[in-house]
Structures are given as structure tokens and as C-alpha cells.
One Martini backbone bead per residue (centre of mass of N, CA, C, O) as a GRO file, in nm:
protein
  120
    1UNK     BB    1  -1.290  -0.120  -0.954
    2UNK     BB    2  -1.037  -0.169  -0.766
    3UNK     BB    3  -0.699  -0.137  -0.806
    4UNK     BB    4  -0.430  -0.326  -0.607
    5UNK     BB    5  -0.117  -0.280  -0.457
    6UNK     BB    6   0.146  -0.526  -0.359
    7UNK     BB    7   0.429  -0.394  -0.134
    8UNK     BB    8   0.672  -0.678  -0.031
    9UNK     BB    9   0.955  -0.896   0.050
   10UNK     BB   10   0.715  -1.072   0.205
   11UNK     BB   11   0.534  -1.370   0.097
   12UNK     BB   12   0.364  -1.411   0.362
   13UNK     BB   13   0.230  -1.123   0.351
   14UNK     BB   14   0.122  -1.133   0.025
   15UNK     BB   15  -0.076  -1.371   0.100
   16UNK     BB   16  -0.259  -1.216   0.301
   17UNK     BB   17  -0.334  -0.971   0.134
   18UNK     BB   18  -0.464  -1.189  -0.089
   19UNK     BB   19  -0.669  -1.341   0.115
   20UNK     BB   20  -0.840  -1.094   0.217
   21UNK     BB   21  -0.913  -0.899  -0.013
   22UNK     BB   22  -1.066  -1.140  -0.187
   23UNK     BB   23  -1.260  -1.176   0.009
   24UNK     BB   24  -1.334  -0.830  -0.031
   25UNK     BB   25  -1.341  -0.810  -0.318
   26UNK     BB   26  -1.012  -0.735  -0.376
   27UNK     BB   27  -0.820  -0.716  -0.592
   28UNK     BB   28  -0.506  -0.799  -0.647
   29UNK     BB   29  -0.136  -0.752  -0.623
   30UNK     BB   30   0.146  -0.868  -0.607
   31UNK     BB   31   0.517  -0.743  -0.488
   32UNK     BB   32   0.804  -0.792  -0.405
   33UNK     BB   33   0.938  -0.578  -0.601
   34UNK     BB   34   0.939  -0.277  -0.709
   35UNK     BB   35   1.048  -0.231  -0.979
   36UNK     BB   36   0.807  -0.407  -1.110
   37UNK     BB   37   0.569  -0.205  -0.989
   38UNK     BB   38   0.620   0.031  -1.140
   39UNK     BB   39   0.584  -0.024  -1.412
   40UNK     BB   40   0.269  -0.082  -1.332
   41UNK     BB   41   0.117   0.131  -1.141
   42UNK     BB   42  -0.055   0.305  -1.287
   43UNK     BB   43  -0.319   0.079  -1.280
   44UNK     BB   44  -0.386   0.187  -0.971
   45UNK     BB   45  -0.495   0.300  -0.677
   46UNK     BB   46  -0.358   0.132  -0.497
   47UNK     BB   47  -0.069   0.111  -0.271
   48UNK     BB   48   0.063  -0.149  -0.045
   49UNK     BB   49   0.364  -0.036   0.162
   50UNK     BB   50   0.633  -0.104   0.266
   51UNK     BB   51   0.880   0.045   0.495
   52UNK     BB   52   1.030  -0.220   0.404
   53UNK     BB   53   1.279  -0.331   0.161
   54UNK     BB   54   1.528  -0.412   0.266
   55UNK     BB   55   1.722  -0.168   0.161
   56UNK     BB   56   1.485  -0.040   0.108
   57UNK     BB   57   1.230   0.247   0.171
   58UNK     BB   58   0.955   0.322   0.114
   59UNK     BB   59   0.945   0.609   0.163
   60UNK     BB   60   1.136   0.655  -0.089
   61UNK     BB   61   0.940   0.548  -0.352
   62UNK     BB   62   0.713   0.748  -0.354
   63UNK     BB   63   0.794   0.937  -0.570
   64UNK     BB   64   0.778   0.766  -0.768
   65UNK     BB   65   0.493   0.684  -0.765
   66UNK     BB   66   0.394   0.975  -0.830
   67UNK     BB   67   0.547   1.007  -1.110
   68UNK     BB   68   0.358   0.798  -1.246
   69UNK     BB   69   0.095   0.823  -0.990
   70UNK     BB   70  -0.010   1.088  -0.819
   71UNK     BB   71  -0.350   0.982  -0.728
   72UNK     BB   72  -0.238   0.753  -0.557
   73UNK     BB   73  -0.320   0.550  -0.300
   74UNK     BB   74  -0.125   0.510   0.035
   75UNK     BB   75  -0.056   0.241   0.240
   76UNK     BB   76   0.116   0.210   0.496
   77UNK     BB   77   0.328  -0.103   0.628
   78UNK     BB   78   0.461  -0.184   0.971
   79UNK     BB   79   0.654  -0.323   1.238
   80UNK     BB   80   0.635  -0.026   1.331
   81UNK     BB   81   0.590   0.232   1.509
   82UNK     BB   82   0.453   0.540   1.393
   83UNK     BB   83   0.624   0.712   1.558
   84UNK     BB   84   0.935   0.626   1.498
   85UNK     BB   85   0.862   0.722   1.174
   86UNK     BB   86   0.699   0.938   1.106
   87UNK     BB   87   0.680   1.193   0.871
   88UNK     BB   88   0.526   1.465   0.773
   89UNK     BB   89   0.578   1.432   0.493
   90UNK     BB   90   0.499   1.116   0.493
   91UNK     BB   91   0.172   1.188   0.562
   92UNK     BB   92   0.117   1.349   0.350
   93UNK     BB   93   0.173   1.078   0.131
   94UNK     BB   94  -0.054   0.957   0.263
   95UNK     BB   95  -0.343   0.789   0.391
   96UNK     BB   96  -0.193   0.547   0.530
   97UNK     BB   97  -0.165   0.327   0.857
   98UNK     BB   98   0.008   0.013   0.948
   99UNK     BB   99   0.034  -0.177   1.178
  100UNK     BB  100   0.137  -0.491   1.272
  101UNK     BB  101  -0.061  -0.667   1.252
  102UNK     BB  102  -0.334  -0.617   1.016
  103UNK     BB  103  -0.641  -0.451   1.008
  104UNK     BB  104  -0.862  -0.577   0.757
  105UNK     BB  105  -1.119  -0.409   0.835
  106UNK     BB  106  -1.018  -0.133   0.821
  107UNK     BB  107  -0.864  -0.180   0.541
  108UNK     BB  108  -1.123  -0.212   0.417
  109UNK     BB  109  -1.284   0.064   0.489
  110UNK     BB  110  -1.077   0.230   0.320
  111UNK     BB  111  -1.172   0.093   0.045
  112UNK     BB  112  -1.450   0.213   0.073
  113UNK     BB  113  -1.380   0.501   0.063
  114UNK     BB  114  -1.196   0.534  -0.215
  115UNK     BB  115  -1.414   0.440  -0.388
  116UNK     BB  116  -1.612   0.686  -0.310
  117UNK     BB  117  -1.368   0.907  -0.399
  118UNK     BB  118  -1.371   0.811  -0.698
  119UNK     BB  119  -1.696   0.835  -0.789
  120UNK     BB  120  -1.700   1.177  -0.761
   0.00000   0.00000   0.00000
């Protein structure tokens, strides 16, 4: 089974992301605050990451996941689009960008490519 970690500052987001994971069979954990999400990372295999965490910039911390679980399948969500934000280095470290708010079938679809190729 894939294991998920979301990491996002909004409350509201958190439960949004882990009530329709957990629909698609996706058990989850979230976490508001990054530092206490990194300790624990290495357990995931996917870490869907907001672009903002208050005064810290999701894409600030990819360095530190890499540095844990280098592995790790990174998924960023924001509020902004991806024109705005997206630059080559952020591109080439995620998996996938998804803008707010989040297709979660198609966040499904990734979920299940992932899966597929974690089993390979």
C-alpha cells in the first residue's frame, strides 16, 4: 500500500485531502507544520506538499525531503498557477503540480501510476 504524507498549513485542506484519499483507498496522514512532517518522512513514499506553509515556501523544503527520502514522489499543490510559480530546478523535483482546487481523480490516477511503479 502506498503510504501519503500532506503537508499544508490550512486545517480545511488537510481534511479535504485525507476524506477523499482515504474515499480512494489512500490511507493518509497530514501534517500542518513541515518540521514535524520531516521527521517522520522517510515512512512515505509520496508527500503532497503545499507551495506556500506560511512564511515558508514548500518549495524551500524539497532539498530537506530529498536529504531524508531521496525516493520520495513529490506532489506540490497551491492556490497560484503553475505559470506564476513553476521554475526548471521546482519542475524537475516534483512528480506533478496540481492548482487548487485539486482534481482528486486525477490526483487518484497519479496515485495509482505511483503505485505501479513502486511495484516494478
Amino acid at each position: 500500500m502506498l503510504n501519503v504524507a500532506v503537508i499544508d498549513d490550512d486545517i480545511l485542506t488537510l481534511r479535504i485531502f485525507k476524506d477523499n484519499l482515504e474515499h480512494f483507498e489512500y490511507p493518509c496522514k497530514t501534517f500542518n507544520n513541515y518540521v514535524t512532517a520531516l521527521k517522520e518522512i522517510s515512512n512515505y513514499d509520496v508527500v503532497i506538499l503545499d507551495y506556500h506553509l506560511g512564511r515558508v515556501k514548500g518549495k524551500d523544503i524539497i532539498k530537506d525531503i530529498k536529504k531524508e527520502k531521496d525516493d520520495i514522489f513529490i506532489i506540490m499543490i497551491s492556490g497560484y498557477m503553475i505559470q506564476n510559480i513553476i521554475t526548471k530546478e521546482l519542475k524537475e523535483s516534483l512528480y506533478s503540480f496540481h492548482t487548487k482546487p485539486v482534481d482528486f481523480e486525477k490526483l487518484k490516477l497519479e496515485l495509482d501510476d505511483i503505485t505501479k511503479l513502486l511495484k516494478k
